[in-house]
Biopython code that builds the backbone (N, CA, C, O; Angstrom):
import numpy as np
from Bio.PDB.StructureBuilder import StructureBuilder

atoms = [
    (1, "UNK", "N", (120.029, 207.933, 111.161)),
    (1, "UNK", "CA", (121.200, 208.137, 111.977)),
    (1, "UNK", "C", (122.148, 209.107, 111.265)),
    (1, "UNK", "O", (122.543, 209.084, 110.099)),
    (2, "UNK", "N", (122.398, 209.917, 112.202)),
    (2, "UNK", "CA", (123.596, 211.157, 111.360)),
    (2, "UNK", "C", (124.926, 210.844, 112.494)),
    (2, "UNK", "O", (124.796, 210.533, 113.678)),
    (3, "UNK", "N", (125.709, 210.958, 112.030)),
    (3, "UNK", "CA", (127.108, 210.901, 112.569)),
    (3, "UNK", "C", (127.477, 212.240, 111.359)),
    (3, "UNK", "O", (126.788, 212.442, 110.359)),
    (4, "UNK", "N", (128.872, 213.148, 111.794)),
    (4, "UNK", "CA", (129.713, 213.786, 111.258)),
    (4, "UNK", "C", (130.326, 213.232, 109.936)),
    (4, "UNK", "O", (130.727, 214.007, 109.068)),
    (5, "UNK", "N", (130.395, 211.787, 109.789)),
    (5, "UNK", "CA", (130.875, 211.096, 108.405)),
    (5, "UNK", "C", (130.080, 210.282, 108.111)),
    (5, "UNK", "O", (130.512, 209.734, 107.097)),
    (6, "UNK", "N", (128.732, 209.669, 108.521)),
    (6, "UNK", "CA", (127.601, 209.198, 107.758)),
    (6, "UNK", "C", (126.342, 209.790, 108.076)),
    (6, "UNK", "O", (126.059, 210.129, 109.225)),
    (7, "UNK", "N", (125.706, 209.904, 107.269)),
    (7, "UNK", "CA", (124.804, 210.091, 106.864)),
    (7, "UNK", "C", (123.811, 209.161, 106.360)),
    (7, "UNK", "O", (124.057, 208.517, 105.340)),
    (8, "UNK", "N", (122.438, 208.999, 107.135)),
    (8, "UNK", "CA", (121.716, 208.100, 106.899)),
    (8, "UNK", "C", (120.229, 208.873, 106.614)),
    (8, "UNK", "O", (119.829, 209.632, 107.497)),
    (9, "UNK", "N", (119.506, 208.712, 105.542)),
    (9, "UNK", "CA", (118.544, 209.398, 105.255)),
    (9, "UNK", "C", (117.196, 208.950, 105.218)),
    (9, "UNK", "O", (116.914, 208.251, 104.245)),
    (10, "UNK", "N", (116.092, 209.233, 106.228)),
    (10, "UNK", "CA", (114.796, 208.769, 105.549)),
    (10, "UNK", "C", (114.437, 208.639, 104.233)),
    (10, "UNK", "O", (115.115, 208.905, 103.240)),
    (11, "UNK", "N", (112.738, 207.985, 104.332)),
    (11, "UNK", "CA", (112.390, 207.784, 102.858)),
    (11, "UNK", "C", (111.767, 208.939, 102.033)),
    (11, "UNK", "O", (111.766, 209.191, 100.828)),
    (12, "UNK", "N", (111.217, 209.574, 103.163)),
    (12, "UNK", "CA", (110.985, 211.251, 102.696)),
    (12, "UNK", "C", (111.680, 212.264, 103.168)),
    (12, "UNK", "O", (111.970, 212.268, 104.365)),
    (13, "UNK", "N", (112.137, 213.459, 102.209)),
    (13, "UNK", "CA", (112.698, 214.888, 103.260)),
    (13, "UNK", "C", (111.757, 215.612, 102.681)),
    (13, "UNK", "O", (111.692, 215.661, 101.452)),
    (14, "UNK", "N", (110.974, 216.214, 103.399)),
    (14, "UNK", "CA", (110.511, 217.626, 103.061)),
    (14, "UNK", "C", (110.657, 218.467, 103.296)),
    (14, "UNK", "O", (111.265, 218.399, 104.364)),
    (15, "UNK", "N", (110.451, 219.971, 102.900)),
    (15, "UNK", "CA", (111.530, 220.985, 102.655)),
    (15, "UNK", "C", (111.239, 221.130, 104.641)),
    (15, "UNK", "O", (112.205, 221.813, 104.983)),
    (16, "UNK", "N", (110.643, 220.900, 105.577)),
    (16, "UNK", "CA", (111.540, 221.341, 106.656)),
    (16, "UNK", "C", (112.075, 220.686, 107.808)),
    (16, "UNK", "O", (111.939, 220.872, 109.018)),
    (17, "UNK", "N", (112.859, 219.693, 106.967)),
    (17, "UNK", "CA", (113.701, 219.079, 107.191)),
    (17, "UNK", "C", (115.499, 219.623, 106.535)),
    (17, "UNK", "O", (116.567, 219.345, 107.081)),
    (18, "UNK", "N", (115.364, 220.175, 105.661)),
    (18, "UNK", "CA", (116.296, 220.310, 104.815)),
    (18, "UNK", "C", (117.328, 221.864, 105.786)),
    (18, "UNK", "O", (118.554, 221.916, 105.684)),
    (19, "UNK", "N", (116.700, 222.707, 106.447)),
    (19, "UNK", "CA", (117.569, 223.725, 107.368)),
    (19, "UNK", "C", (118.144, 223.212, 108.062)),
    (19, "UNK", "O", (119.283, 223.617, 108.296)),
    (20, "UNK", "N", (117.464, 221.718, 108.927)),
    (20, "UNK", "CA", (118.017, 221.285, 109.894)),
    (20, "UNK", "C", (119.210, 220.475, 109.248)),
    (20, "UNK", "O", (120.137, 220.398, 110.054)),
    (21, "UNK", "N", (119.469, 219.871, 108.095)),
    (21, "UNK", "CA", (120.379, 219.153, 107.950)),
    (21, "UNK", "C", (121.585, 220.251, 107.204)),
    (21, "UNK", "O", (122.666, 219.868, 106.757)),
    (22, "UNK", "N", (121.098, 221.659, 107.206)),
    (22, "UNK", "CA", (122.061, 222.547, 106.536)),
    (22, "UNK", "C", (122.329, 222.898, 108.393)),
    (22, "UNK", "O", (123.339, 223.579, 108.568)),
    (23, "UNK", "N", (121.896, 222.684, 109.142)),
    (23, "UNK", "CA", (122.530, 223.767, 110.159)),
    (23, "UNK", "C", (123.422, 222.717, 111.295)),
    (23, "UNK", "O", (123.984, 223.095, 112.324)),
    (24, "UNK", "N", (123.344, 221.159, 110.696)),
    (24, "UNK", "CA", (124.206, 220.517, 111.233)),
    (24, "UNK", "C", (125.479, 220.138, 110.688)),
    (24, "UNK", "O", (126.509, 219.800, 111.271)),
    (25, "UNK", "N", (125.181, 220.275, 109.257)),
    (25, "UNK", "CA", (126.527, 220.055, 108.282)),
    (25, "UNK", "C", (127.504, 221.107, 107.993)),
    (25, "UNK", "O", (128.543, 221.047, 107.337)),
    (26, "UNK", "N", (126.792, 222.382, 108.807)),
    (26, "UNK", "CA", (127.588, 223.829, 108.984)),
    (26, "UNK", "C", (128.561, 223.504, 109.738)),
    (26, "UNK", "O", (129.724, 223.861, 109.550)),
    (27, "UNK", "N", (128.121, 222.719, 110.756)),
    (27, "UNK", "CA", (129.066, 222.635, 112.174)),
    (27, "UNK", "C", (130.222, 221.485, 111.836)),
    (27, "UNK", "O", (131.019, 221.159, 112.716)),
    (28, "UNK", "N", (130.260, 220.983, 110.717)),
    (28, "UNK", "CA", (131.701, 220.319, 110.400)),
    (28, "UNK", "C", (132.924, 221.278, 109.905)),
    (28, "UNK", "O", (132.995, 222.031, 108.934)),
    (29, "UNK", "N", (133.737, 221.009, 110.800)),
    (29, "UNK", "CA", (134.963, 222.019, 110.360)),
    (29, "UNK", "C", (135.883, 221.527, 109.688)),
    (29, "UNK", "O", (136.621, 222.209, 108.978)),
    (30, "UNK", "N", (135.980, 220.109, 109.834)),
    (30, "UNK", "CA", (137.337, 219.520, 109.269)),
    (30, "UNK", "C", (136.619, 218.558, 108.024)),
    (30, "UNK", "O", (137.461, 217.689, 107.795)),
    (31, "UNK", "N", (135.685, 218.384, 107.316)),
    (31, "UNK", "CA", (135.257, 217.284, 106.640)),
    (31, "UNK", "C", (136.043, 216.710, 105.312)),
    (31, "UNK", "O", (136.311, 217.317, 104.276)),
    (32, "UNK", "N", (136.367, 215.158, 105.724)),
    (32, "UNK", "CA", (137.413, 214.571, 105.120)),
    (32, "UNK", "C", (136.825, 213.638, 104.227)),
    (32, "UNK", "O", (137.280, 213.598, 103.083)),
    (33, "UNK", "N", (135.494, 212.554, 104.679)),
    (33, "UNK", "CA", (135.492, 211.972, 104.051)),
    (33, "UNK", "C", (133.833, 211.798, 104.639)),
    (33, "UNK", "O", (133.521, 211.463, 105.782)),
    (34, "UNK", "N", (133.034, 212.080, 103.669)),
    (34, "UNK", "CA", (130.845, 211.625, 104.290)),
    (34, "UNK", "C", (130.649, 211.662, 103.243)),
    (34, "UNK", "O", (130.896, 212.275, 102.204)),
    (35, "UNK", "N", (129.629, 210.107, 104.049)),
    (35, "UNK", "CA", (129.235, 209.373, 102.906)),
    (35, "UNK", "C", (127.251, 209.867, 103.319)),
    (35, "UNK", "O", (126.718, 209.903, 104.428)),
    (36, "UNK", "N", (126.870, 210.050, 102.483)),
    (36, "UNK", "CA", (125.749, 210.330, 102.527)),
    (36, "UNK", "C", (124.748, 209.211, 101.995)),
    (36, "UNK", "O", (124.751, 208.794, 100.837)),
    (37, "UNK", "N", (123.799, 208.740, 103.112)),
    (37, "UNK", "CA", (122.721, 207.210, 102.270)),
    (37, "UNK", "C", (121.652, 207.510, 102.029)),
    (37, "UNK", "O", (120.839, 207.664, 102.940)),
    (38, "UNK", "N", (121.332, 207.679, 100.767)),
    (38, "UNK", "CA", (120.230, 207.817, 100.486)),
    (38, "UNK", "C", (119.291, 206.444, 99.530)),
    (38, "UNK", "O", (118.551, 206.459, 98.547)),
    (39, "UNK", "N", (119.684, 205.633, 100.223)),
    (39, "UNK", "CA", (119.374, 204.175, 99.151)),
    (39, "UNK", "C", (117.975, 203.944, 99.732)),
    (39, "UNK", "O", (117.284, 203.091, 99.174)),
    (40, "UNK", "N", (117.427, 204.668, 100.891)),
    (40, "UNK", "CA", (116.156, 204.079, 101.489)),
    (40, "UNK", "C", (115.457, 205.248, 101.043)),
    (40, "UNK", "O", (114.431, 205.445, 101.695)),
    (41, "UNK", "N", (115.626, 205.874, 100.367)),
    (41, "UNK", "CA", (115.250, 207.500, 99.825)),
    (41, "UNK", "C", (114.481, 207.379, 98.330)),
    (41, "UNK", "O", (114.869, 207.055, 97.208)),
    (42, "UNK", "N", (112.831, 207.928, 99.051)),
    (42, "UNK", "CA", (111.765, 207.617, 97.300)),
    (42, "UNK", "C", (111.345, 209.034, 97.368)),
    (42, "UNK", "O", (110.519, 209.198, 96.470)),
    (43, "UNK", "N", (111.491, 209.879, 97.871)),
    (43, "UNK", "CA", (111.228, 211.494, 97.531)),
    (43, "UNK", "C", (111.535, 212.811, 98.464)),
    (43, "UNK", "O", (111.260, 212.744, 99.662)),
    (44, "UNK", "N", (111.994, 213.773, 98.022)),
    (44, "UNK", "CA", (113.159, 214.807, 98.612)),
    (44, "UNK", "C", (112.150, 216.136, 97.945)),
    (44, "UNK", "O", (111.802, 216.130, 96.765)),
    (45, "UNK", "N", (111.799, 217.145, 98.835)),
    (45, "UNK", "CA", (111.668, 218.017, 98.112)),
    (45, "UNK", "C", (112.901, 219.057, 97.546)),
    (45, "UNK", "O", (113.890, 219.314, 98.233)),
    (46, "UNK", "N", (112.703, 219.548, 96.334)),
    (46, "UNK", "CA", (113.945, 220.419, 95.429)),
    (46, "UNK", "C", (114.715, 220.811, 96.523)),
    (46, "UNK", "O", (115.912, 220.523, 96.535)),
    (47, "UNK", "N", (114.122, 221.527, 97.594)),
    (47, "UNK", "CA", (115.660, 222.381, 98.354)),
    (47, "UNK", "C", (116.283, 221.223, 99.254)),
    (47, "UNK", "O", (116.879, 221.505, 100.294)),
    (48, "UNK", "N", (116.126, 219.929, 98.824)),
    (48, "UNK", "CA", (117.393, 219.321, 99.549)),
    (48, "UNK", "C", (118.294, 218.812, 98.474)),
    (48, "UNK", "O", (119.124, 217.996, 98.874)),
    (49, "UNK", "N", (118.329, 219.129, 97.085)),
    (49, "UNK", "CA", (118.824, 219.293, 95.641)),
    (49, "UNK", "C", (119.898, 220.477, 96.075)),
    (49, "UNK", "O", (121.069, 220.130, 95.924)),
    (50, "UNK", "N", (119.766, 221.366, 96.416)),
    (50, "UNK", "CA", (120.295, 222.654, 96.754)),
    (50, "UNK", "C", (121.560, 222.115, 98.079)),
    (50, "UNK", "O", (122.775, 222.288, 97.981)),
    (51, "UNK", "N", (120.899, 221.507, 99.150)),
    (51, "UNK", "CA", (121.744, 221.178, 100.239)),
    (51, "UNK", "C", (123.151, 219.937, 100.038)),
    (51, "UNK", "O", (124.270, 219.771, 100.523)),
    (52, "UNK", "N", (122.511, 219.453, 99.306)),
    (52, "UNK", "CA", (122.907, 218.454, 98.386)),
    (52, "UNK", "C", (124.349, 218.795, 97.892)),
    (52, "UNK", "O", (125.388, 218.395, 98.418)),
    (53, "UNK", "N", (124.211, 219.832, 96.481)),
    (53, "UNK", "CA", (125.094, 220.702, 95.798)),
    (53, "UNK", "C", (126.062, 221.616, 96.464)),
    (53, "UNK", "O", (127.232, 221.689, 96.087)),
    (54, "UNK", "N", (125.524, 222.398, 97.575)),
    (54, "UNK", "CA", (126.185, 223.252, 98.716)),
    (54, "UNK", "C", (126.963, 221.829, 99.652)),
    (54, "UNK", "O", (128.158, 222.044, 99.855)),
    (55, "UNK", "N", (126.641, 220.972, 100.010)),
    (55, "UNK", "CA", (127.192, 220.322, 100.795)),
    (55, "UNK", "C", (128.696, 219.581, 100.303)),
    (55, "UNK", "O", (129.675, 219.368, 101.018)),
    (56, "UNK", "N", (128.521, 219.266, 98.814)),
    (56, "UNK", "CA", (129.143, 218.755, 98.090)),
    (56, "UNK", "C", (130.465, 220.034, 97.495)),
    (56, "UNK", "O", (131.600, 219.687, 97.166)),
    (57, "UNK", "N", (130.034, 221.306, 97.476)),
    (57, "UNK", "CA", (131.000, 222.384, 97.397)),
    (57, "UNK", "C", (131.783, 222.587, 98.325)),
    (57, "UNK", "O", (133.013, 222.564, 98.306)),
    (58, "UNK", "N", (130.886, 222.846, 99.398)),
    (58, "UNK", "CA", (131.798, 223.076, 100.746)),
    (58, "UNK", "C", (132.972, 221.714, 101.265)),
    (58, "UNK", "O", (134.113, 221.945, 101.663)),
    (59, "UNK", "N", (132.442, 220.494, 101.156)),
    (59, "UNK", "CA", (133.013, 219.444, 101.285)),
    (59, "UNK", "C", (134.880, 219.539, 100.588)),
    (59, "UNK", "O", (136.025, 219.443, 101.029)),
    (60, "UNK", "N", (134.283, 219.746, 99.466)),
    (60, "UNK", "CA", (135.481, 219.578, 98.269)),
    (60, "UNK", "C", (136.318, 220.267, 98.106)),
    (60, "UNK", "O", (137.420, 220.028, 97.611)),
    (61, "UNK", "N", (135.482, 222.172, 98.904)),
    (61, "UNK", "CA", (136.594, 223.516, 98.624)),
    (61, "UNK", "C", (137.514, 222.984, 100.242)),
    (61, "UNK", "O", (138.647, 223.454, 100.347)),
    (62, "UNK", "N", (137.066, 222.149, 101.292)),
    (62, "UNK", "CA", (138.101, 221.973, 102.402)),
    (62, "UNK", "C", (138.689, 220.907, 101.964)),
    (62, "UNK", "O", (139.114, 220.272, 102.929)),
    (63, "UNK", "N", (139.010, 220.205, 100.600)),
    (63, "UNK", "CA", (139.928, 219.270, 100.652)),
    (63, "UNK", "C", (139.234, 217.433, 101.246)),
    (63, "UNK", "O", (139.906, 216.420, 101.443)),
    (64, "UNK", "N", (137.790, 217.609, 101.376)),
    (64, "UNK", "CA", (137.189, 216.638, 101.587)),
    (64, "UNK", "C", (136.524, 215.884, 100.660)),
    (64, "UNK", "O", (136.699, 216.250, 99.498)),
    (65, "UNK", "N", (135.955, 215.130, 100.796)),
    (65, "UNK", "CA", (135.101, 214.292, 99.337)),
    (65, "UNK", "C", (134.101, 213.896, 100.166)),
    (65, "UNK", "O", (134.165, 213.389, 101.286)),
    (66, "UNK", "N", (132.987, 214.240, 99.356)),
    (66, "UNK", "CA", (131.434, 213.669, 99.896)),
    (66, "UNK", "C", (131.012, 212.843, 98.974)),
    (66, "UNK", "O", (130.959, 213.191, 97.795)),
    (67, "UNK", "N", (130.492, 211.081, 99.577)),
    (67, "UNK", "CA", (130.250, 210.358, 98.554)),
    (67, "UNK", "C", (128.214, 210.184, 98.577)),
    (67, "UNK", "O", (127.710, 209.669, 99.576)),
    (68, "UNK", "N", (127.626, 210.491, 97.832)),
    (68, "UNK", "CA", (126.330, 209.905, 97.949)),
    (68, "UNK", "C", (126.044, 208.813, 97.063)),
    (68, "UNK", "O", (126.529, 208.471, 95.984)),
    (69, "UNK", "N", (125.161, 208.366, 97.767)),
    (69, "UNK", "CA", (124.907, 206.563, 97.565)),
    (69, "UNK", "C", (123.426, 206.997, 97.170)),
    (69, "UNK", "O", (122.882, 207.695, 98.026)),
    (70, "UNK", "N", (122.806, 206.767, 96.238)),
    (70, "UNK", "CA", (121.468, 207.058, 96.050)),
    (70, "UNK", "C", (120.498, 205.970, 95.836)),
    (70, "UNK", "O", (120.941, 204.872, 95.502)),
    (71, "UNK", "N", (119.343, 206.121, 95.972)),
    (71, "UNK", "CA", (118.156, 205.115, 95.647)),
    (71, "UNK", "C", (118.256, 205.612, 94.193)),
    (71, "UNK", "O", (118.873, 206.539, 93.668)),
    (72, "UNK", "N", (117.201, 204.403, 93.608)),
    (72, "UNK", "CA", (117.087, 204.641, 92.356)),
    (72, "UNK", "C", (116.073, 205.962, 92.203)),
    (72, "UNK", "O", (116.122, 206.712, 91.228)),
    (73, "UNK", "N", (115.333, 206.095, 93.096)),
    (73, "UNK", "CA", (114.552, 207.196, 92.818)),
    (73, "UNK", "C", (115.224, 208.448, 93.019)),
    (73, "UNK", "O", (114.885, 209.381, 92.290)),
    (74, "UNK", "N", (116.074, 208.623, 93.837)),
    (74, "UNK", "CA", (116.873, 209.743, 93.961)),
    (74, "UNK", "C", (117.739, 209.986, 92.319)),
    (74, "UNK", "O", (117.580, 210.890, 91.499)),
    (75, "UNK", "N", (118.746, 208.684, 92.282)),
    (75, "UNK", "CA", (119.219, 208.430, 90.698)),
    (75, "UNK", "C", (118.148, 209.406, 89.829)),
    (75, "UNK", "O", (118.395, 210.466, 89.255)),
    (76, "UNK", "N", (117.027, 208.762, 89.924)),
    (76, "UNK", "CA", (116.665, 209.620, 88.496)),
    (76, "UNK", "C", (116.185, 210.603, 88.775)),
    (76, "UNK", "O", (115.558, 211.052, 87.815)),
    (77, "UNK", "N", (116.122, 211.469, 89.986)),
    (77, "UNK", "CA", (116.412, 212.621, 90.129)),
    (77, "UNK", "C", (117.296, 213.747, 89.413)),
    (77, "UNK", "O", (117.069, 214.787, 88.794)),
    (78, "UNK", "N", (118.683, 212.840, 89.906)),
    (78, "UNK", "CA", (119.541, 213.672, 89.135)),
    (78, "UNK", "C", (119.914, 213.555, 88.243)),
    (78, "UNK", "O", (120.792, 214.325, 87.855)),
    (79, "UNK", "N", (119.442, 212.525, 87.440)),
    (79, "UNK", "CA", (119.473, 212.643, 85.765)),
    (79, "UNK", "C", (118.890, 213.432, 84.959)),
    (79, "UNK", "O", (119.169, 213.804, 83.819)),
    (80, "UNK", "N", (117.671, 213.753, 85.976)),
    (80, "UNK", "CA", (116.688, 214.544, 85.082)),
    (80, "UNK", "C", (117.144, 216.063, 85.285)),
    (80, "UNK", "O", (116.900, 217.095, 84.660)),
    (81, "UNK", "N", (117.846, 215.796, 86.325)),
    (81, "UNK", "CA", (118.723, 217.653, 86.553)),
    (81, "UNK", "C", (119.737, 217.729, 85.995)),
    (81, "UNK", "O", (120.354, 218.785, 85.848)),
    (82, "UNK", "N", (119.935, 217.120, 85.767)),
    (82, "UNK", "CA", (121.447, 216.809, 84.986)),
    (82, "UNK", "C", (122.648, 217.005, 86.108)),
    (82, "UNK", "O", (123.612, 217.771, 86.096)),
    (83, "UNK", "N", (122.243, 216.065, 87.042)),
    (83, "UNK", "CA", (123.540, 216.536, 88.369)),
    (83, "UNK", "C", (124.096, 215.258, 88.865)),
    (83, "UNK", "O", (124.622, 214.926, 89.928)),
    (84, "UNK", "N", (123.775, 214.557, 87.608)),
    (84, "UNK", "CA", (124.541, 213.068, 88.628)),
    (84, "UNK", "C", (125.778, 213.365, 88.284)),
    (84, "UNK", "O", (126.237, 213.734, 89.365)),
    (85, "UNK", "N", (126.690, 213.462, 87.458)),
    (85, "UNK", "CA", (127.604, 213.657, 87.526)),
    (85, "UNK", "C", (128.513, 214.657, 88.057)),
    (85, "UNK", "O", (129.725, 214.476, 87.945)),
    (86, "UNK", "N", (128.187, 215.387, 88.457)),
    (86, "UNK", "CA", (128.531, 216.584, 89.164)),
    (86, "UNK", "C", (128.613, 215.704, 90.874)),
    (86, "UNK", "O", (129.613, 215.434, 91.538)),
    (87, "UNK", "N", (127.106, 215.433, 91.182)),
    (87, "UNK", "CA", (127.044, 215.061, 92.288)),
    (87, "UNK", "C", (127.795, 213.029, 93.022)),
    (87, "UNK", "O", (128.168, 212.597, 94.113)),
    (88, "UNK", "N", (127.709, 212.711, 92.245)),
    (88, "UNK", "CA", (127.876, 211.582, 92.245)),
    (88, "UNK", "C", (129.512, 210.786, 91.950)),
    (88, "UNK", "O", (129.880, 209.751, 92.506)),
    (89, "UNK", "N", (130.044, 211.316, 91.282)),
    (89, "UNK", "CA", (132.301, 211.627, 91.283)),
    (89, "UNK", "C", (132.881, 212.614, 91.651)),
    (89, "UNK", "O", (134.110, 212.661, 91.603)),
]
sb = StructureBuilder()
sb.init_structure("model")
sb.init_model(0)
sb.init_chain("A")
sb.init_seg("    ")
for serial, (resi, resn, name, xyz) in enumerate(atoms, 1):
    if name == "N":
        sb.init_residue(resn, " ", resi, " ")
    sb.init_atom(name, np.array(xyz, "f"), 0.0, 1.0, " ", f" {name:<3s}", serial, name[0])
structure = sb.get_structure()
């Protein structure tokens, strides 16, 4: 389920899946506060790492905050990228 402020994520994304969720998160103009779920989430290919990071820029340069909620498998994703912290406060 996608709504404009949640975000609910399968257990797989593969990369073509990942345009479609860049060409719906384009269309937020005002974004204040999305929460992104990825707790049911056991594998993502890299370019949704990318959508991820871009989503989280754009979010923050309008004055919004994007929160992601991760599975543990996602978690050690971004440990091993070194982006939990970036991505994750």
């Amino acid at each position: 389920m996608t709504t404009q402020n949640y975000w609910a994520f399968p257990k797989e994304i593969p990369l073509e899946e990942v345009p479609r969720y860049s060409s719906i998160f384009e269309k937020i103009t005002e974004p204040k506060t999305i929460q992104f779920d990825l707790t049911k989430t056991e594998w993502i290919h890299s370019s949704f790492i990318g959508f991820l990071i871009y989503a989280k820029h754009l979010t923050t340069s309008k004055g919004g905050k994007l929160y992601i909620i991760p599975s543990p498998a996602v978690q050690h994703i971004l440990d091993l990228m070194n982006l939990r912290e970036y991505l994750l406060h």
